[in-house]
C-alpha positions as CSV (number, residue, x, y, z in Angstrom):
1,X,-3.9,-9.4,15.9
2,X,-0.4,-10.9,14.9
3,X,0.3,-13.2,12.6
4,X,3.3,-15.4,12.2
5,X,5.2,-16.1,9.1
6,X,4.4,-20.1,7.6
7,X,5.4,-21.0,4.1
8,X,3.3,-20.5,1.2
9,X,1.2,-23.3,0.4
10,X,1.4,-24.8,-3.2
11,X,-2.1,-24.0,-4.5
12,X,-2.9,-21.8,-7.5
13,X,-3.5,-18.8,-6.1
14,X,-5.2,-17.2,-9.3
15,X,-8.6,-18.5,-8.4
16,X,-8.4,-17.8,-4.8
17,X,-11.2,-15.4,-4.0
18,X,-9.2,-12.5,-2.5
19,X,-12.0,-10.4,-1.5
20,X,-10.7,-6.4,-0.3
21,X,-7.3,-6.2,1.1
22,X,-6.0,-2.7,2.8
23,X,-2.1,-2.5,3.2
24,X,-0.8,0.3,5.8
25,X,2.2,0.8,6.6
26,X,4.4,3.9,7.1
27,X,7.4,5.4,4.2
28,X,10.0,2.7,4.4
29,X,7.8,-0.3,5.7
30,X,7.7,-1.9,2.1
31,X,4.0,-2.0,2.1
32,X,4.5,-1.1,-2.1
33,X,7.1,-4.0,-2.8
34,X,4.6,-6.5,-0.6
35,X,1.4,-5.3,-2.1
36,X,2.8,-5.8,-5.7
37,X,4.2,-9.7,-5.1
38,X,0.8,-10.5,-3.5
39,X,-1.0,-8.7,-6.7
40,X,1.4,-11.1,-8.9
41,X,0.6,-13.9,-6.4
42,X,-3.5,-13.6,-7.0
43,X,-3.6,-12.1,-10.3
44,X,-5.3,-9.2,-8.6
45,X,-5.0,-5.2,-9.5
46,X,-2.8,-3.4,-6.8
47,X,-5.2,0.0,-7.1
48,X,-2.8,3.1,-5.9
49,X,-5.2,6.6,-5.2
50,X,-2.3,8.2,-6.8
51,X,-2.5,6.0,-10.1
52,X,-6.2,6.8,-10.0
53,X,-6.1,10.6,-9.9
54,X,-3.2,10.5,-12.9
55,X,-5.6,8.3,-14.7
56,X,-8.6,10.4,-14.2
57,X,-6.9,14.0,-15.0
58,X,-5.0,12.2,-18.2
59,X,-8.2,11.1,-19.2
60,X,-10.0,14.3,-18.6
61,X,-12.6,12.2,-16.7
62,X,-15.8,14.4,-15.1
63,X,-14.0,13.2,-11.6
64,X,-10.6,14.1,-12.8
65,X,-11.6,17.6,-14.0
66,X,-12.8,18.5,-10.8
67,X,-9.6,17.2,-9.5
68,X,-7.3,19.0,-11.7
69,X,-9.6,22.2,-11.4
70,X,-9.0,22.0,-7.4
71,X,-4.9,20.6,-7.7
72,X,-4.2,24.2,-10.0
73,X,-5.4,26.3,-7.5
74,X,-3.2,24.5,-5.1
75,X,-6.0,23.0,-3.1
76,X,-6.4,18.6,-2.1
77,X,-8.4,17.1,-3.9
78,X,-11.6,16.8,-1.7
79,X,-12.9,13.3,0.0
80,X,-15.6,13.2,-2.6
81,X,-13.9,13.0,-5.4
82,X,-11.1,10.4,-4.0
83,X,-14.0,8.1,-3.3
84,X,-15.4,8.7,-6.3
85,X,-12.6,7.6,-8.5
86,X,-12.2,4.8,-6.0
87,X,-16.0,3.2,-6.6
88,X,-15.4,3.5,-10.5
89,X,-12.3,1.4,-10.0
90,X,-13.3,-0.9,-7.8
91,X,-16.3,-1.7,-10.3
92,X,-14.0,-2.6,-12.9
93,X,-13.4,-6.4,-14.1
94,X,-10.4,-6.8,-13.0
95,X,-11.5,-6.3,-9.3
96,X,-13.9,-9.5,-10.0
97,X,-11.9,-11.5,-7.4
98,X,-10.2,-9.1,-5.3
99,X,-8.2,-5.9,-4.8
100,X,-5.3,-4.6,-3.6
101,X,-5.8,-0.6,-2.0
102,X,-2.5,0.8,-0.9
103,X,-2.5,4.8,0.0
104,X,-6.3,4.1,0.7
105,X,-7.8,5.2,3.3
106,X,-5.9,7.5,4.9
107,X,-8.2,8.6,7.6
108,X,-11.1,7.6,9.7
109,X,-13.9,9.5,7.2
110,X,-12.3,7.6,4.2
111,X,-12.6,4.1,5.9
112,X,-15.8,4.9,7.4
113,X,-17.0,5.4,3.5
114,X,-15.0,2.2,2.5
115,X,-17.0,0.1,5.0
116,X,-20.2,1.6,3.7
117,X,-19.5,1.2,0.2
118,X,-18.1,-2.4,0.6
119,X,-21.2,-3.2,2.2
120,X,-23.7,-1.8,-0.3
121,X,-22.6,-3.1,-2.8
122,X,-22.0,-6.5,-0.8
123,X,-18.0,-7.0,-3.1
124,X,-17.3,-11.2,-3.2
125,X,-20.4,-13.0,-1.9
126,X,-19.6,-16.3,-0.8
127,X,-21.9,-18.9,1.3
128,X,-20.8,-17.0,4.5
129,X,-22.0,-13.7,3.2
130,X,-19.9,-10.6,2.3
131,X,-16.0,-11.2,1.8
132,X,-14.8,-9.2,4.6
133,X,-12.3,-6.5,4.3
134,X,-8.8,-7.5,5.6
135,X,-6.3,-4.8,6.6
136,X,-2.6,-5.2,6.9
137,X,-0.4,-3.3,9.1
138,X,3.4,-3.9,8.2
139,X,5.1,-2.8,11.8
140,X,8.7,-1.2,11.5
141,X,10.4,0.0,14.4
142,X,10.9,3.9,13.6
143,X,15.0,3.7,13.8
144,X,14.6,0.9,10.5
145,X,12.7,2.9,9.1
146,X,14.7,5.9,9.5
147,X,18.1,3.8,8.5
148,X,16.0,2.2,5.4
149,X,14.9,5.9,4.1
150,X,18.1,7.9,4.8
151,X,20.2,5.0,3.1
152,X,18.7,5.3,0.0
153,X,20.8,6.3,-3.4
154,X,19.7,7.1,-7.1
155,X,21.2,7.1,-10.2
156,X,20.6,10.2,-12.0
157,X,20.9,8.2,-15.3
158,X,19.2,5.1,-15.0
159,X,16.7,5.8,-12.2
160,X,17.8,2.5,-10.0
161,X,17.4,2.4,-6.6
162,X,20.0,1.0,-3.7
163,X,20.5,1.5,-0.1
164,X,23.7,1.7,1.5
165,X,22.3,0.7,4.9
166,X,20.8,-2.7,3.5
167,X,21.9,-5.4,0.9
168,X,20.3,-3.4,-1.7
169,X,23.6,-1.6,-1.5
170,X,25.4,-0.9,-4.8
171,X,29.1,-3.3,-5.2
172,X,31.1,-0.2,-5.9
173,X,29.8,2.6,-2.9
174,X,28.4,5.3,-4.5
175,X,28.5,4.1,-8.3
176,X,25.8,2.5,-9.9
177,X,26.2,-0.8,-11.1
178,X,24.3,-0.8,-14.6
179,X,26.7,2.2,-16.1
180,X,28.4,3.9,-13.7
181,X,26.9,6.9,-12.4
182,X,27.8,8.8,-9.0
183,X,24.8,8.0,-7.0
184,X,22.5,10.8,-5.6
185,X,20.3,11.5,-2.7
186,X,16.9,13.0,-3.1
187,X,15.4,15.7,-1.2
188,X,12.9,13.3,0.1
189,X,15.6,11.2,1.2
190,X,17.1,13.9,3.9
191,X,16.8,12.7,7.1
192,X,15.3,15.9,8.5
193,X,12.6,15.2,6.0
194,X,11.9,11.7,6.5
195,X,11.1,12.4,10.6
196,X,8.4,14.8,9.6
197,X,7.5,12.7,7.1
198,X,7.0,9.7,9.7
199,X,5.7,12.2,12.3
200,X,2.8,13.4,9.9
201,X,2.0,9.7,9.1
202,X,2.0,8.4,12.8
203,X,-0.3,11.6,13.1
204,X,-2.7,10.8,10.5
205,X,-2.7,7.1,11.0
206,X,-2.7,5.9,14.4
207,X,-6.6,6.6,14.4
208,X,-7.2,4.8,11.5
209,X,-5.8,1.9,13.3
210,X,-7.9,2.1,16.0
211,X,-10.7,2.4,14.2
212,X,-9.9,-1.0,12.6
213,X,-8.4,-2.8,15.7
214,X,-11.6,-2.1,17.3
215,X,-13.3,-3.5,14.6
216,X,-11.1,-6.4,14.2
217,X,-9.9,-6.5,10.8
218,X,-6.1,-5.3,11.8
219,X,-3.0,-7.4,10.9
220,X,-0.2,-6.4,11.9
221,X,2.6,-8.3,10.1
222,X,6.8,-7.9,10.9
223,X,7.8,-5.8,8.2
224,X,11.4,-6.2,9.9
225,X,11.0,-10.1,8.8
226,X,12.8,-11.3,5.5
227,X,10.8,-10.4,2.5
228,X,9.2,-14.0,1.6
229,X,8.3,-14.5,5.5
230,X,6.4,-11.1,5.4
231,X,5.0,-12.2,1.6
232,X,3.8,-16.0,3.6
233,X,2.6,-13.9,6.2
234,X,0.3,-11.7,4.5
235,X,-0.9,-14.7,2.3
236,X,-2.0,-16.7,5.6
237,X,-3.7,-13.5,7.0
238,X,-5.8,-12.8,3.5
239,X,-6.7,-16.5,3.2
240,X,-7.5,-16.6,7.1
241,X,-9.5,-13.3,6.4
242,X,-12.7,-14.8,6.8
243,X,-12.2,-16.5,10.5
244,X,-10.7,-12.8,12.5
């Protein structure tokens, strides 16, 4: 299902009922940057699997002890314990109205044990029954994606980002603009990288949107589009969740 970009509406959005929102979206597609302006938007948490397992091992949870115990002897961190710390976020206050999951699921047996979980414990009950679960797919045509990724430069000093293939670019080329700096480029950043990188995520993800194509709770939004028509666009297909 597409949707098409229409201008925010002037309503205040921090007592919208939100309800679950999944963002997917491969390296580049700027699922992070839309997930955290609709999180400001809704006054909803963005919850990050990766902020969650830092959390849990800096606070020497029972979950993040396991987690650590596994991580040392180089091994993942097992589906059990993902979910896990996922269900004790996902009961906190802040998730009263709605949440934000970006890196989460990331395969079929994750979002199978979403679903389940979402529907036990029956998350944002309105007069039309369970909130459903609305996933957005931000679509990028693989060269953008490669140009975005291989474009990007850091400042060793600072830490700022720019990209020399967009209008993040920095006004000198090369030199960062807050003191100067030769600009570097990461590891992650080589282009030989980035194509596995894409590769092992078109791997790992194209059945998890099947899985919810078939079950009709895919968006898939422009992530080509200008930032505040892919921002209006995801805020029509989260308040439109409950009619796909």
């Amino acid at each position: 299902m597409a949707v098409n970009a229409t201008p925010i509406c002037d309503v205040k959005k921090s007592e919208f009922l939100v309800g679950p929102v999944v963002f997917l979206g491969a390296p580049g597609a700027g699922k992070g940057t839309q997930a955290q302006r609709i999180a400001e938007l809704y006054k909803v948490p963005q919850i990050s699997t990766g902020d969650i397992l830092r959390d849990n091992i800096a606070r020497a949870t029972e979950l993040g002890k396991a987690a650590r115990e596994k991580m040392d002897r180089g091994e993942l961190v097992p589906d059990e314990l993902v979910e896990g710390m996922v269900a004790d976020r996902l009961a906190q206050p802040d998730c009263a109205r709605g949440f934000l999951l970006d890196g989460f699921p990331r395969t079929v047996k994750q979002a199978e044990w979403l679903d389940k979980h979402l529907a036990e414990k029956c998350f944002f009950e309105t007069p039309k029954g369970c909130k459903q679960l609305v996933v957005i797919q931000l679509a990028v045509a693989y060269n953008q994606l490669l140009r975005r990724l291989t474009g990007r430069r850091t400042c060793p000093t600072c830490g700022r980002i720019y990209n020399a293939n967009t209008t993040q670019r920095s006004l000198v080329e090369g030199v960062c603009d807050s003191d100067g700096s030769a600009l570097v480029t990461r590891k992650d950043d080589r282009e030989d990288v980035i194509k596995e990188r894409l590769k092992n995520y078109e791997e790992q993800t194209l059945p998890l949107v099947s899985y919810y194509s078939e079950r009709e709770r895919l968006v898939e939004i422009d992530g080509s589009a200008e930032l505040d028509a892919i921002t209006a666009a995801t805020v029509k297909a989260i308040e439109d969740g409950d009619r796909l």
